[in-house]
C-alpha positions in Angstrom: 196.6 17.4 47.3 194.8 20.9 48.3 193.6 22.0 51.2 190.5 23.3 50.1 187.8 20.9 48.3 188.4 23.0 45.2 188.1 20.5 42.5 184.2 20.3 41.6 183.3 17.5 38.6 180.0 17.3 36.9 178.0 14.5 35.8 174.8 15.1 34.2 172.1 12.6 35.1 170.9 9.7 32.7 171.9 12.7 30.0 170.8 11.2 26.5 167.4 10.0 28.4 167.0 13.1 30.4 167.2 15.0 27.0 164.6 12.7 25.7 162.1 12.7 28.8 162.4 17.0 28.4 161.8 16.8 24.7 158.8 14.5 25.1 156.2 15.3 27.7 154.6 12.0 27.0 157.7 10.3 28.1 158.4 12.2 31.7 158.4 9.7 34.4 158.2 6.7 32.6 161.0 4.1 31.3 163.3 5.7 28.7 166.1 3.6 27.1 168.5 5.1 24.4 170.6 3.6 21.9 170.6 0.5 18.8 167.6 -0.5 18.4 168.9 -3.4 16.2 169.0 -7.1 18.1 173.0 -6.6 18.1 172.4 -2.7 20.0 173.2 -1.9 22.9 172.1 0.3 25.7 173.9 4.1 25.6 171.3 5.4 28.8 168.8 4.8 30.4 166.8 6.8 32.0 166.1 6.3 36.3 162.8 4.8 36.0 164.5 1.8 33.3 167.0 1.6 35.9 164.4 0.2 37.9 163.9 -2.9 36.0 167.9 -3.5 36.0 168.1 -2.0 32.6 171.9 -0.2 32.7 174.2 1.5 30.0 176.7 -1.0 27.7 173.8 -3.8 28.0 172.4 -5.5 25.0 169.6 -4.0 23.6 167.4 -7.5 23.8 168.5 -8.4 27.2 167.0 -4.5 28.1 163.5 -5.2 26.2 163.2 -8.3 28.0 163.9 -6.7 31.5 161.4 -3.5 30.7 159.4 -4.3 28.1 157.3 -1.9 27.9 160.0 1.2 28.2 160.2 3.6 25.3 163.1 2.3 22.8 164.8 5.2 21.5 167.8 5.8 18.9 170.3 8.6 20.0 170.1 12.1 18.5 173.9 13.2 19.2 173.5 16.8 17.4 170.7 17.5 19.8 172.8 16.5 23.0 176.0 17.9 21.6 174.5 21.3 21.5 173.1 21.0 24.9 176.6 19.7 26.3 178.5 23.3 24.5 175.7 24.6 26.4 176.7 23.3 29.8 180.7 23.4 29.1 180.1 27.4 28.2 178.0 27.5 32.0 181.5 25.5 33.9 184.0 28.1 31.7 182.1 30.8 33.3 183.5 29.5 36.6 187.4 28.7 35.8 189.4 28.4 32.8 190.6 25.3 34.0 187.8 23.0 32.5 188.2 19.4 31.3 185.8 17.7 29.8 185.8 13.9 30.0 182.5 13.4 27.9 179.7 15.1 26.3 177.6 14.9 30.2 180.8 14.8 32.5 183.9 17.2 32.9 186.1 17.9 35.6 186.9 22.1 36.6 189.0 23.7 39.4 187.3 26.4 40.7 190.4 27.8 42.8 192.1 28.6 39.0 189.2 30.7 38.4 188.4 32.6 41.5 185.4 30.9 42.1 186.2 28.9 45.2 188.8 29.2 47.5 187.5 27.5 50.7 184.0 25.1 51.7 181.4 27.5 52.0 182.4 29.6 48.6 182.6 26.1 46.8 179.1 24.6 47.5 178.0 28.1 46.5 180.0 27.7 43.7 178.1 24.3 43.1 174.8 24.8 44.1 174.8 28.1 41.6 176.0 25.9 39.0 173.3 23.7 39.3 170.5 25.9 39.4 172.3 27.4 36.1 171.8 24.3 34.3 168.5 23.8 34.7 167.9 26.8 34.0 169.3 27.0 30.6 168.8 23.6 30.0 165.9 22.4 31.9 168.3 19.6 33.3 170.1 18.1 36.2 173.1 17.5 37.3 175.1 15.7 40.3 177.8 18.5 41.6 180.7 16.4 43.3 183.0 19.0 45.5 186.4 17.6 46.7 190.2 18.0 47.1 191.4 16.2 44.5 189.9 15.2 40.9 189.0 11.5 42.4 187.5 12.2 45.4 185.4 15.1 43.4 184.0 12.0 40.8 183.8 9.7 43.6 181.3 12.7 45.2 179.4 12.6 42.1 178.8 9.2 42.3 177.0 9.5 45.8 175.3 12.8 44.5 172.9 11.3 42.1 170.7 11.7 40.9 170.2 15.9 40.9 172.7 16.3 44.1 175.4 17.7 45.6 178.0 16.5 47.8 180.8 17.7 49.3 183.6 16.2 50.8 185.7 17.6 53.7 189.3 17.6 53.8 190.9 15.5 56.3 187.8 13.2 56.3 188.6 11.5 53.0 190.3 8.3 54.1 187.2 7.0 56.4 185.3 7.8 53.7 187.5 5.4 51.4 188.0 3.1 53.7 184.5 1.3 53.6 184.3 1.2 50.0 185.4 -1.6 47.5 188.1 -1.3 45.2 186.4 -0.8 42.3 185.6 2.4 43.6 188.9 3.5 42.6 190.1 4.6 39.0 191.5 2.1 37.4 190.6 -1.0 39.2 188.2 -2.7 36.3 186.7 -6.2 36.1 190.4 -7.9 35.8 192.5 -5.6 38.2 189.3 -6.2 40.8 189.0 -10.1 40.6 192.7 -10.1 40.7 192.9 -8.3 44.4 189.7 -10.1 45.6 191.7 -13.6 44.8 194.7 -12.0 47.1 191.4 -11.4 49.7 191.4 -7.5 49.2 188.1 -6.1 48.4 187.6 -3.1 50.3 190.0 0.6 49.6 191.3 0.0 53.5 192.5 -3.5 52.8 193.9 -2.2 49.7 195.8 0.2 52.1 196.6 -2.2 54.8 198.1 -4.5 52.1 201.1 -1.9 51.7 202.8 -1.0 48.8 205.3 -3.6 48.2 202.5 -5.9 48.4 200.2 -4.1 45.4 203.7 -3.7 43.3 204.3 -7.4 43.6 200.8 -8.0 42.3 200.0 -5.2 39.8 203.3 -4.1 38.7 205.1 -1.3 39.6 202.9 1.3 37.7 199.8 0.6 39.2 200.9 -0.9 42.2 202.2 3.0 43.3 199.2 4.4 41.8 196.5 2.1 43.5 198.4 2.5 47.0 198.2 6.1 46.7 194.9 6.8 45.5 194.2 4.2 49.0 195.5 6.7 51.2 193.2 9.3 49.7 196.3 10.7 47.9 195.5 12.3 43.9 198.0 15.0 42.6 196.5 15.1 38.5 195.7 18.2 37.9 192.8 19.4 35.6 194.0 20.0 32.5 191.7 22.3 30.2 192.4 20.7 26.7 192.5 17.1 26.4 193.4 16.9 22.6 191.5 14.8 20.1 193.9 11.6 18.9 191.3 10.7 16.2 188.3 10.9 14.6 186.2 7.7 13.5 183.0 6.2 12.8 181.6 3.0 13.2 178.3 0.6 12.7 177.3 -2.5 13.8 174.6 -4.6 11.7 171.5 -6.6 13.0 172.1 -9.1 10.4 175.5 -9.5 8.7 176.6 -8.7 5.4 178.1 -11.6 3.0 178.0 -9.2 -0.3 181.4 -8.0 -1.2 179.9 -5.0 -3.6 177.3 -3.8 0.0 180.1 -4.0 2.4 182.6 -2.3 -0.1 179.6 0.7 -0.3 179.3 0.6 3.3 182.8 2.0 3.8 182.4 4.6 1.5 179.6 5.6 3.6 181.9 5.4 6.3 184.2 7.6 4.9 182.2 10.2 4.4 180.5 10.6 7.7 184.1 10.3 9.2 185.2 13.2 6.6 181.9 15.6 7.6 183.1 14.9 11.5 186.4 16.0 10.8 185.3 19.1 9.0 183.0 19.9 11.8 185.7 20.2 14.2 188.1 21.8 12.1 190.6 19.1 11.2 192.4 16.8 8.9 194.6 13.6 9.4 197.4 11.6 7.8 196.5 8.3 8.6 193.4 6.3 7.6 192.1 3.4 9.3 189.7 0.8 8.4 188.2 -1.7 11.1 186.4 -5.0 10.7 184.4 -7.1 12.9 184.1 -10.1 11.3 180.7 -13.4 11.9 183.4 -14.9 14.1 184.0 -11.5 16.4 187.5 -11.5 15.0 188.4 -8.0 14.6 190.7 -6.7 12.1 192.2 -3.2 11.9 194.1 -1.8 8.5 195.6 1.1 8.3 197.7 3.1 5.7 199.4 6.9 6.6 199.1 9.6 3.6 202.2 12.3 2.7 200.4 15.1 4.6 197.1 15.6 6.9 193.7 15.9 4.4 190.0 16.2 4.8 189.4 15.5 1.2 186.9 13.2 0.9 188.0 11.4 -2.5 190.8 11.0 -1.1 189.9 8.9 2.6 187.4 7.0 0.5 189.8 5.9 -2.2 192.7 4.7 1.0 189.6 3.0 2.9 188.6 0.9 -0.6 192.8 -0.1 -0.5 192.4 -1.2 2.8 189.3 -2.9 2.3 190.8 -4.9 -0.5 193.7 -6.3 1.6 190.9 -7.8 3.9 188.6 -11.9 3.7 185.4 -10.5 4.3 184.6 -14.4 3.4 181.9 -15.5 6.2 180.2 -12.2 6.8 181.1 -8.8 8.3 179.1 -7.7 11.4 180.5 -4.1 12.2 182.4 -1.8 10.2 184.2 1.5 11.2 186.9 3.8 9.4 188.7 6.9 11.3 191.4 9.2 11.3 194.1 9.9 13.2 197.6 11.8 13.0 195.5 15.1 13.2 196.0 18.4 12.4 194.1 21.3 12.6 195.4 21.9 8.4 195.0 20.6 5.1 198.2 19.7 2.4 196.4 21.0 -0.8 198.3 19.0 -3.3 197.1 15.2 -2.0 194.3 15.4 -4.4 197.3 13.7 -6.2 196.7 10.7 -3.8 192.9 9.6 -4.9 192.9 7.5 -7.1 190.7 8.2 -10.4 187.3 7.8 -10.1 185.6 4.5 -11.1 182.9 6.4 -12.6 185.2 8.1 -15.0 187.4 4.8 -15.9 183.9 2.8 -16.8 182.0 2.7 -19.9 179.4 5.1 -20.5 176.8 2.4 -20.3 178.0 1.2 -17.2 177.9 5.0 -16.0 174.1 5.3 -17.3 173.3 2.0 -15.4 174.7 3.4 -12.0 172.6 6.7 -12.4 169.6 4.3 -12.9 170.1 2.7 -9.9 170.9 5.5 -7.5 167.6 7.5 -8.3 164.9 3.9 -8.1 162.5 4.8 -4.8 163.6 4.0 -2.0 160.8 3.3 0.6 161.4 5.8 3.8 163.0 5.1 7.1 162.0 6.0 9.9 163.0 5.2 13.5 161.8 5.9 16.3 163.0 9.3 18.5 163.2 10.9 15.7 162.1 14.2 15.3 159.6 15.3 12.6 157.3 18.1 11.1 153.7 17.3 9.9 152.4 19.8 7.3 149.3 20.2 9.1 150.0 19.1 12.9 153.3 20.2 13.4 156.5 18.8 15.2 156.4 15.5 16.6 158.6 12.1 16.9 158.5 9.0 15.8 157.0 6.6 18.0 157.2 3.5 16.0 157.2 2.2 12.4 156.5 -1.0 10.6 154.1 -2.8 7.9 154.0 0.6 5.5 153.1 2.9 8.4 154.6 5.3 10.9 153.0 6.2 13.9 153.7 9.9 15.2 153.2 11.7 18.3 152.6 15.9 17.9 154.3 17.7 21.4 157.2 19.7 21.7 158.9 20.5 25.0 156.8 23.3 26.0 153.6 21.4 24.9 151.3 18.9 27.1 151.9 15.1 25.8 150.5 15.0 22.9 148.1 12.8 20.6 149.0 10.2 18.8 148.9 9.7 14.4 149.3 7.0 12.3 150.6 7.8 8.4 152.1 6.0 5.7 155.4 5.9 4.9 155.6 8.0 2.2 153.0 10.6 2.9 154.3 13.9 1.3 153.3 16.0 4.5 155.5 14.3 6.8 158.8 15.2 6.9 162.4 15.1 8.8 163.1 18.3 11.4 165.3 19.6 13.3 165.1 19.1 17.4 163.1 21.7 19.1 165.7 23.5 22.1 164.3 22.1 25.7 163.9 25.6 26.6 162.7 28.3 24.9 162.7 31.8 24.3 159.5 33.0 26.3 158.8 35.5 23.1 159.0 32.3 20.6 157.2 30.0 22.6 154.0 32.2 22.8 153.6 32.4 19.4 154.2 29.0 18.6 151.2 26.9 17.3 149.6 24.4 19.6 150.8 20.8 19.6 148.7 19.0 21.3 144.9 18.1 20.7 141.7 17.8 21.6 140.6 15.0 23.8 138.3 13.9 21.1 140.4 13.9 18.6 141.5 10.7 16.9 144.0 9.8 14.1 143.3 8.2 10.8 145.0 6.9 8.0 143.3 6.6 4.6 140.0 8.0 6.1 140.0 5.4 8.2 140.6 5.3 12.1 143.3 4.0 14.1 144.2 2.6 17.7 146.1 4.9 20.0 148.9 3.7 21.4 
């Protein structure tokens, strides 16, 4: 372990709800929960002020709108906070080359690699700048942990939050373990932690006290040297700047589930594609095609079949996913379906158009074919949920606030706006239509010639002619 606390790790605050609360001046300071909004969803973040109420990441969705009813239910909008984390990766690459990110909010980087810190007083520099550079460009926080080693850095992190900094001194880290419970270290989970607490250690110093023999005899010999050493305050991994993608895959999870063969068959053509446009997006292609299956019983099933040569064809993933498919009893129900890739590679094998097989449009009848057409193009009432960003041809850029019975309710701000007011529409009104999200901060020239979002006090929404309730 170094001398210096050189190894700095990042974690940005309640990230997907931060994003949310700066996109939404409506919703700053006030409960923010993000993720399915289905009754089988679950929590992704929440923001500080859900925290409150107990609400916390991985819970169920209805357990959370029990605890904080009245929070704002939000789904996720991942291309939003994937451009905001390149923006804050691009910030941490300024500082070292040595950068590895562990998440889209959270990433380890040794500043020592890059010049940027060689003792105490040039790394809280190094951190504080940092920190002040993300808000800047972002309009965000982040916790700054500053330590010796990668798990002492994360474990400073921790005690930063929210929208901190701490730093931790060398040859002070062991009284600063000592105190805290095992848990606390990487790798002790719910299992490993109940385990120890039956053999009466709870706390890092009894973990040390216990010895190493002792901890090999109960963990294994693996983690048994690794849990003993990380006691002593003792972490040699280094950061390593590319932590390569093993696969690529896509997954959803139902609210109610589905018992027709011919739906869930569509669904993993669905599937397929979104996991095909992922793989494109980063630039890769894969040999091996895998098909999951949660079935009404929780029983989860995984099928998998491996290609000649690495492909992002689309035809082709599609075509092994539907072989896979039929080798599963989707008898009962099917509650979550995912399909991925792995066995990547960063090209494609031109010839495995070979391996689709041919289409089932072009093996059926022409009537059949006609039929299909008929089908695809029948209206489809609109959906839409609520975070989601839209454009009014008249008022502007808002997002969804809530939907139901025929109408969508809408609220007109942007993240350089006041909160805004609130409009009900119906579904299908012509003016109202998807957008992109608005960036959190904006270019001073842009945002003084951008219209107005918010409205007068005495304004009021209508639907039909008619008037409303504000929310």
């Amino acid at each position: 372990m170094r001398n210096a606390p050189t190894i700095l790790h990042l974690d940005m605050d309640a990230f997907f709800a931060s994003v949310e609360q700066a996109s939404k001046p409506s919703l700053r300071g006030k409960a923010v929960v993000v993720g399915g909004l289905g009754p089988r969803g679950v929590v992704a973040t929440a923001s500080y002020e859900a925290r409150v109420f107990g609400v916390h990441s991985a819970m169920p969705m209805a357990q959370a709108r029990r605890l904080a009813p009245n929070a704002a239910y939000l789904v996720p909008r991942f291309s939003l906070y994937r451009a905001i984390s390149e923006q804050v990766m691009a910030l941490l690459r300024e500082l070292s080359p040595l950068v590895e990110p562990l998440s889209l909010d959270e990433a380890f980087v040794d500043l020592e690699a890059g010049g940027a810190a060689w003792d105490e007083e040039s790394a809280r520099r190094a951190g504080q700048k940092l920190r002040a550079d993300i808000r800047a460009v972002t309009g965000l926080t982040g916790s700054v942990g500053l330590a010796a080693s990668k798990m002492l850095a994360k474990i400073a992190s921790e005690q930063a939050k929210p929208d901190g900094l701490v730093l931790i001194e060398p040859g002070t880290e062991r009284a600063l373990l000592a105190p805290m419970t095992v848990r606390t270290l990487p790798g002790v989970g719910p299992a490993t932690g109940d385990h120890l607490r039956r053999a009466g250690i709870t706390t890092v110093e009894e973990l040390a006290e216990a010895g190493e023999d002792e901890l090999v005899r109960l963990l294994g010999k693996a983690h048994g040297h690794a849990l003993y050493a990380m006691a002593l305050a003792r972490d040699e991994r280094p950061v390593v700047a590319e932590r390569e993608t093993k696969s690529v895959s896509v997954e959803d999870t139902y609210d109610v589930d589905i018992h027709d063969r011919l739906r869930v068959g569509l669904e993993v053509q669905r599937l397929a594609d979104r996991c095909v446009r992922r793989l494109r997006e980063a630039g890769l292609s894969g040999r091996t095609i895998v098909l999951k299956v949660r079935r009404y019983d929780f029983s989860t099933l995984t099928r998998s079949e491996t290609l000649r040569g690495p492909t992002d064809d689309p035809a082709v993933i599609r075509e092994a996913a539907a072989r896979l498919l039929d080798s599963v009893d989707t008898t009962g129900g099917v509650r979550l379906l995912g399909v991925g890739v792995s066995g990547l590679a960063d090209y494609t094998q031109e010839d495995l158009f070979a391996q689709a097989l041919p289409s089932r449009a072009a093996e059926a009848p022409e009537e059949t074919v006609a039929e299909a057409v008929v089908e695809r193009v029948e209206p489809v009432e609109r959906q839409w949920r609520a975070g989601q960003d839209v454009r009014h041809a008249e008022f502007g850029h808002g997002w969804v606030q809530g939907s139901g019975l025929g109408r969508v309710t809408v609220r007109f701000e942007t993240p350089q706006s006041e909160p805004g007011r609130v409009r009900t529409f119906f579904v299908d009104d012509p003016a109202l239509e998807g957008a992109d999200p608005l960036p959190l901060v904006a270019d001073p020239a842009v945002q003084a010639s951008s219209e107005p979002a918010s409205l007068p006090k005495s304004w009021s929404g209508t639907v039909g002619g008619e008037a409303t309730s504000r929310p």
